[in-house]
C-alpha positions as CSV (number, residue, x, y, z in Angstrom):
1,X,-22.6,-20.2,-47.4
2,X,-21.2,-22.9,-45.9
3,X,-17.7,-25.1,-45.5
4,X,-16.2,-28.6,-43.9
5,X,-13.1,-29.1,-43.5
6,X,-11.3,-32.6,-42.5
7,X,-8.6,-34.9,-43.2
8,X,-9.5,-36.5,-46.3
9,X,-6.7,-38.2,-48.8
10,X,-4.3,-40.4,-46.5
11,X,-1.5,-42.9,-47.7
12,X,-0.2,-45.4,-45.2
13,X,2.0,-47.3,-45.5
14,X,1.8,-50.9,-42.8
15,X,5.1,-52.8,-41.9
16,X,4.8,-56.4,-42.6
17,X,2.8,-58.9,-40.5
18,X,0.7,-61.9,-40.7
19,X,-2.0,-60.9,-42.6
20,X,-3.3,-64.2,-43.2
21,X,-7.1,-63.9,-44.3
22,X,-6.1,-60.3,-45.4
23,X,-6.6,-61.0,-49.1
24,X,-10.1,-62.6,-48.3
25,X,-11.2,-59.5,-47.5
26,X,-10.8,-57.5,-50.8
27,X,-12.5,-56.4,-52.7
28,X,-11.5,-56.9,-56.9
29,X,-8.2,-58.7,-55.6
30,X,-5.5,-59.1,-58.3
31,X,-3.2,-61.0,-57.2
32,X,0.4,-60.3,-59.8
33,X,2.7,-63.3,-57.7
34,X,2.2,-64.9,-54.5
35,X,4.0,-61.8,-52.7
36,X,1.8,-58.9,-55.0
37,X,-1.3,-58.3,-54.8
38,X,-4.1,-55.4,-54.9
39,X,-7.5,-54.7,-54.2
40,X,-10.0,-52.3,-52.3
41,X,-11.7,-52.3,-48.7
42,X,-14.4,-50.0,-49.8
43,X,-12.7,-46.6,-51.6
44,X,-9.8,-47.9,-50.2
45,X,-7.1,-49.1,-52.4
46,X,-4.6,-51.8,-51.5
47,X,-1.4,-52.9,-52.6
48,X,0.4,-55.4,-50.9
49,X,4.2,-56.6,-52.1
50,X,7.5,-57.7,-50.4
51,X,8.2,-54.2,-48.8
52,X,4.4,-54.2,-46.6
53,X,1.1,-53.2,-47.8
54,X,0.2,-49.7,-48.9
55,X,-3.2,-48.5,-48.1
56,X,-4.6,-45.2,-49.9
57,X,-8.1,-43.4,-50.4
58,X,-10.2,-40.7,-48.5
59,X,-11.0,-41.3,-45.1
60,X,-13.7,-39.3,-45.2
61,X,-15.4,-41.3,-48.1
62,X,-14.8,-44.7,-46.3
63,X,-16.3,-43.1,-43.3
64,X,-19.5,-41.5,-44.5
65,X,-19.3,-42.4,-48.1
66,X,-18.7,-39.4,-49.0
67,X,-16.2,-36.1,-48.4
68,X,-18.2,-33.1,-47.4
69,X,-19.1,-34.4,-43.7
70,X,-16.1,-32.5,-41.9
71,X,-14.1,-35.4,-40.1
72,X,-13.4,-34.5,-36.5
73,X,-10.2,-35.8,-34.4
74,X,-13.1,-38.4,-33.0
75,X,-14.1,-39.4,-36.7
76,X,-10.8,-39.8,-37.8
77,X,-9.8,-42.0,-35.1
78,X,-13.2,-44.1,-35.6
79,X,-12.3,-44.4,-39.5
80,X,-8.7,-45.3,-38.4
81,X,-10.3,-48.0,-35.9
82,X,-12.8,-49.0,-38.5
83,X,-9.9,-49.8,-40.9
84,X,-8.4,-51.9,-38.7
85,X,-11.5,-53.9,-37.9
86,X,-11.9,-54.7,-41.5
87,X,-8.2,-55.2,-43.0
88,X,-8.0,-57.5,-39.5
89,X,-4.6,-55.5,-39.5
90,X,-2.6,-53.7,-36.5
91,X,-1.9,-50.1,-38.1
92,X,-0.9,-49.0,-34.5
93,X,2.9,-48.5,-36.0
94,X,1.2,-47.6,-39.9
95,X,3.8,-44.9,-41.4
96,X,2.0,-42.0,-43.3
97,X,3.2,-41.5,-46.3
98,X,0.9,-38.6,-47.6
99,X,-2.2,-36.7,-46.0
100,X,-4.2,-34.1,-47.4
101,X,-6.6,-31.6,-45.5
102,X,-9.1,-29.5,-47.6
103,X,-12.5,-27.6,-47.3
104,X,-15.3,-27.2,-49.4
105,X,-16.7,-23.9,-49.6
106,X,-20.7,-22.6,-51.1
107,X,-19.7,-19.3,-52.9
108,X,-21.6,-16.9,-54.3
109,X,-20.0,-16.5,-57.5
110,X,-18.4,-19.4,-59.7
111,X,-15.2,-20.9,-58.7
112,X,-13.5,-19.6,-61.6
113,X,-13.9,-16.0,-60.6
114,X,-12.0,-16.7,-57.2
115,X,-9.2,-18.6,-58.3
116,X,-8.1,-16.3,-61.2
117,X,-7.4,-14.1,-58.5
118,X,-5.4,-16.4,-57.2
119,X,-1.3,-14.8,-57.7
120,X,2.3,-16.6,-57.8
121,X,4.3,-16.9,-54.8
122,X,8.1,-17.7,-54.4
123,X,7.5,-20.5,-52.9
124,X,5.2,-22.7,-55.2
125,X,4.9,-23.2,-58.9
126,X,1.6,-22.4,-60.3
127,X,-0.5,-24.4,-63.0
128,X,-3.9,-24.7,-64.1
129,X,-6.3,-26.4,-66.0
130,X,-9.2,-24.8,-68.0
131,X,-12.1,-25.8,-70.7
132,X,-14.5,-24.0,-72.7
133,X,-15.9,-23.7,-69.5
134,X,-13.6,-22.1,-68.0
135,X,-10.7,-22.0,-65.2
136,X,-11.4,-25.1,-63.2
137,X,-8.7,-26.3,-61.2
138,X,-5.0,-24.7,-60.0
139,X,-2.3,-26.4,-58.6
140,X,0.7,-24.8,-56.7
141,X,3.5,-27.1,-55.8
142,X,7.0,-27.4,-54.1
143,X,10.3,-27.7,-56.5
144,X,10.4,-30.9,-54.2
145,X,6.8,-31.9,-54.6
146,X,6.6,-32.8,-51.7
147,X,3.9,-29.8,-50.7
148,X,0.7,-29.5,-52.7
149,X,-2.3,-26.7,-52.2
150,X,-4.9,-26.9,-55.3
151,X,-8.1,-25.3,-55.6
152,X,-10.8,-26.4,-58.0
153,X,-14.4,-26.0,-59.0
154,X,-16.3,-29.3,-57.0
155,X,-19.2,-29.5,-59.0
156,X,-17.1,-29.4,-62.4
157,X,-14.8,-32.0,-60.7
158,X,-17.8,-34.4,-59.6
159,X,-19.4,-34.0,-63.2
160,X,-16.1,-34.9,-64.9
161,X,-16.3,-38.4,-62.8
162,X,-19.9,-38.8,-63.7
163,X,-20.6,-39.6,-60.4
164,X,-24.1,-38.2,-58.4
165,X,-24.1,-35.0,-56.5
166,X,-24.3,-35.1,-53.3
167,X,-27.4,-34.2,-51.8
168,X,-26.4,-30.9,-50.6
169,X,-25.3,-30.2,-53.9
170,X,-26.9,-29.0,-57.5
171,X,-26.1,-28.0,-60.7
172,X,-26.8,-24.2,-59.7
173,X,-24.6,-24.4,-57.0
174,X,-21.2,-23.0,-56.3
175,X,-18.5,-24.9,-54.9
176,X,-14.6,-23.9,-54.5
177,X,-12.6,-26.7,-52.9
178,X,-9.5,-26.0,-51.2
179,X,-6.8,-29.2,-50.6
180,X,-3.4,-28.6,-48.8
181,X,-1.4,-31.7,-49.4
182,X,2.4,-33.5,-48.2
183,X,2.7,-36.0,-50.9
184,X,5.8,-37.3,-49.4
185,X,6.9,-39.1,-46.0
186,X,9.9,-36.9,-46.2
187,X,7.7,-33.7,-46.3
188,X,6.2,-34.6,-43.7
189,X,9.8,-35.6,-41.4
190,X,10.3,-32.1,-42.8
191,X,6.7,-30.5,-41.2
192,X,6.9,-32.2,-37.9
193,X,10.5,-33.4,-37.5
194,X,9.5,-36.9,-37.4
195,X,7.5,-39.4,-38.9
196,X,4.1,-39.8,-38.5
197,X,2.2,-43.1,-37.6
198,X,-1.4,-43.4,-38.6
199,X,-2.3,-43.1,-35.0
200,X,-0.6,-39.5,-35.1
201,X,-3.6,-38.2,-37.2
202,X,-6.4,-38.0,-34.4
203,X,-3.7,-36.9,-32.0
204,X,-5.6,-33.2,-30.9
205,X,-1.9,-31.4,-31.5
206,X,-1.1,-33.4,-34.6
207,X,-4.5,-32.6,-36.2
208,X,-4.1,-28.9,-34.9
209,X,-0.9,-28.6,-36.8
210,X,-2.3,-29.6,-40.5
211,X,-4.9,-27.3,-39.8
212,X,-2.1,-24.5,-39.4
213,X,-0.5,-26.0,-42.4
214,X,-3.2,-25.5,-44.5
215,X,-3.7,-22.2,-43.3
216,X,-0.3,-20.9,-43.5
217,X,-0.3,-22.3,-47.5
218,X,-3.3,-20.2,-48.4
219,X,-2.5,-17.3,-46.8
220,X,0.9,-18.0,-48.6
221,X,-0.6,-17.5,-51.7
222,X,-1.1,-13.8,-52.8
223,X,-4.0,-12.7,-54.1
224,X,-5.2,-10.1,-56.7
225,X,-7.9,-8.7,-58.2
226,X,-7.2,-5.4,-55.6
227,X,-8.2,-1.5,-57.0
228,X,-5.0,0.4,-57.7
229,X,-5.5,4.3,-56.8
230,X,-3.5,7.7,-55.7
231,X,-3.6,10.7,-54.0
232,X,-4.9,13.8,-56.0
233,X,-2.5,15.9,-53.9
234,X,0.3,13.6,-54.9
235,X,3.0,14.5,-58.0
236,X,2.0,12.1,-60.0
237,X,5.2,11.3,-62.4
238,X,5.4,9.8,-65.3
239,X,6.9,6.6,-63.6
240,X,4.6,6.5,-61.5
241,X,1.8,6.9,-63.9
242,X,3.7,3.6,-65.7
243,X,3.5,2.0,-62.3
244,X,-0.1,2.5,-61.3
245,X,-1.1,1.0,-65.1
246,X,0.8,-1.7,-65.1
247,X,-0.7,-3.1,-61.4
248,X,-3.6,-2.3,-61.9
249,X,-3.6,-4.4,-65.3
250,X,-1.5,-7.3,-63.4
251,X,-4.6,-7.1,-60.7
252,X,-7.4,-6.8,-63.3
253,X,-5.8,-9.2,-65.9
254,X,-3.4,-12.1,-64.1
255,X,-4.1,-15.0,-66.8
256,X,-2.8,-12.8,-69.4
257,X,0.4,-11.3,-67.7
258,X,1.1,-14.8,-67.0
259,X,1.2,-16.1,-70.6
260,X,3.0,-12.8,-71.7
261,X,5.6,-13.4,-70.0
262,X,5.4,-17.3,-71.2
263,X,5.6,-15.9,-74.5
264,X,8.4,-13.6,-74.6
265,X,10.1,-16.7,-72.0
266,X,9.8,-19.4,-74.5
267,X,11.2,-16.6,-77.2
268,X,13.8,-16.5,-75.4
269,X,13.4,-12.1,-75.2
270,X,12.7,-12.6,-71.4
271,X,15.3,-14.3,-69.2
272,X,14.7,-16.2,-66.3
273,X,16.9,-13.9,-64.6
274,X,14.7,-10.7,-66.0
275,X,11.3,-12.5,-64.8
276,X,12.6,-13.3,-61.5
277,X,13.3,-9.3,-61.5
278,X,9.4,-8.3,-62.6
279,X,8.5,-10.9,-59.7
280,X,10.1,-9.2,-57.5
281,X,8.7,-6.3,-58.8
282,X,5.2,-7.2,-58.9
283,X,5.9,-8.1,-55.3
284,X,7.2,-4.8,-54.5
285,X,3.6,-2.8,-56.2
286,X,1.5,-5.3,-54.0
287,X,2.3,-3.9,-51.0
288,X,2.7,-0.2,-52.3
289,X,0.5,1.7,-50.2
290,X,-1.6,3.3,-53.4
291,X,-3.2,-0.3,-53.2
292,X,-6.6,-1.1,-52.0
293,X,-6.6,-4.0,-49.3
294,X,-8.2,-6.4,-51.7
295,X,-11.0,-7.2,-54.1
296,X,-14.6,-7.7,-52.6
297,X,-14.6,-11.7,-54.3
298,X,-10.9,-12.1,-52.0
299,X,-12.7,-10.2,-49.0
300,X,-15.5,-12.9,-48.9
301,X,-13.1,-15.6,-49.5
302,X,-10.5,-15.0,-46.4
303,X,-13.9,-14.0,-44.4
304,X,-15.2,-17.7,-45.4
305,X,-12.2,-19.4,-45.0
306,X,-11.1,-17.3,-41.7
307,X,-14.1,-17.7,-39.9
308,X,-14.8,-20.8,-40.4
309,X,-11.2,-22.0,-39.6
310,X,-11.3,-20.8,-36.3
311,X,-15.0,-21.9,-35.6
312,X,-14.1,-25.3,-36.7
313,X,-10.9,-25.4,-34.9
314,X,-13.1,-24.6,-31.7
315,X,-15.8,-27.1,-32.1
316,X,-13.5,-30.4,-33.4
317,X,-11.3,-30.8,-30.8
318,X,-13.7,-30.7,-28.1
């Protein structure tokens, strides 16, 4: 089992400047008026119009061509370097918009098995997407949007975009991506209490903190799938007996507590008021101590992600 993890989806955003010659470097340039145009530098797109140029893709992919290499400080300041060379722009005062940092992780079960484990917390709204397949991707996001963390089934994902595997992948494997995203420049003014300049991102301290970030979202994120139990010796009432069921179905069964309570919301026989009280609730019976710590597929999860956090953390900023 294995995972990278790296800055990968960036969104800058460059102040305007001479950029005579610029367009001669694009790739599929569409040019709208003589102030709007588009285009790509590799995966990169580009779209330039009276306000600057906005430049967006994965830096990972315009580094190695593809986004399972993990990208360390160094290679993020090389694909930052690299992108100037061949836009023959200055991106030393570049604003980031957006960034995302995520890790691809070789399982041994499918996907699907570890994120329907994956619970609601206050923070986030939760939605997903599933086939006849399956449960393939979920997304949690901010009321804001301007935070993002979605987990999804890789090889479904590349399949879907009928592009090649990678080479260290196969149709028998099993890989869960993990993305933690700010989607907005004001999320991140919010994270770091400034802006960020495109410089910022192979900064050790700034590349330190979206690691946190990402860390701090999934461990934000309860998770279920846990083995409800009590004490013989204990006086087991009927309340509690109602208690102990109703976790351990919630734990066994998420997806369909979830659209239960859709149902009877949509109805209109469950308030919003009432479902913030089972939240609260449910919260309550997840830390009740007749709980088991968590389910083997979580167990292997945190131990993969954990581990390899702090390993990577370790070995990238040297």
């Amino acid at each position: 089992m294995r995972v990278s993890k790296m800055i990968d989806n960036i969104s800058l955003k460059v102040p305007q400047q001479d950029d005579t010659g610029f367009t001669g470097r694009l790739q599929d340039l569409w040019r709208r008026d003589i102030h709007t145009y588009s285009g790509h530098i590799q995966n990169m797109g580009v779209y330039k119009n009276l306000d600057g140029i906005i430049i967006h893709g994965s830096l990972a992919k315009y580094l190695n061509g593809e986004n399972l290499t993990p990208l360390t400080w160094g290679h993020v300041k090389e694909a930052i370097r690299k992108l100037e060379v061949e836009t023959g722009l200055d991106l030393s005062m570049t604003i980031v918009k957006s960034v995302e940092i995520g890790i691809s992780i070789f399982t041994k079960e499918k996907p699907s098995e570890y994120l329907k484990l994956f619970g609601n917390p206050a923070i986030f709204t939760r939605r997903e997407f599933s086939k006849s397949t399956g449960l393939e991707t979920i997304t949690y996001a901010t009321k804001t949007g301007a935070f993002q963390f979605t987990g999804y089934d890789k090889i479904q994902e590349m399949k879907s975009r009928k592009g090649n595997l990678h080479l260290s992948f196969s149709n028998d494997k099993n890989v869960l991506r993990l993305e933690y995203k700010i989607v907005r420049r004001r999320g991140i003014y919010a994270r770091f209490k400034r802006d960020l300049m495109a410089y910022d991102l192979f900064d050790r301290n700034i590349y330190r903190k979206l690691q946190g970030l990402f860390w701090d979202a999934y461990q934000a994120i309860p998770k279920l799938g846990r083995q409800c139990y009590f004490n013989k010796l204990d006086n087991i009432t009927p309340t509690k007996w109602t208690e102990i069921l109703a976790e351990q179905y919630r734990q066994i069964c998420p997806k369909e507590c979830l659209h239960l309570q859709q149902t009877l919301r949509e109805s209109g026989a469950l308030s919003d008021k009432s479902r913030e009280r089972i939240r609260a609730e449910e919260r309550r019976r997840a830390k009740d101590f007749s709980m088991s710590d968590k389910s083997p597929l979580v167990a292997e999860l945190d131990e993969l992600v954990r581990g390899q956090f702090v390993a990577y953390l370790k070995t990238s900023i040297t």
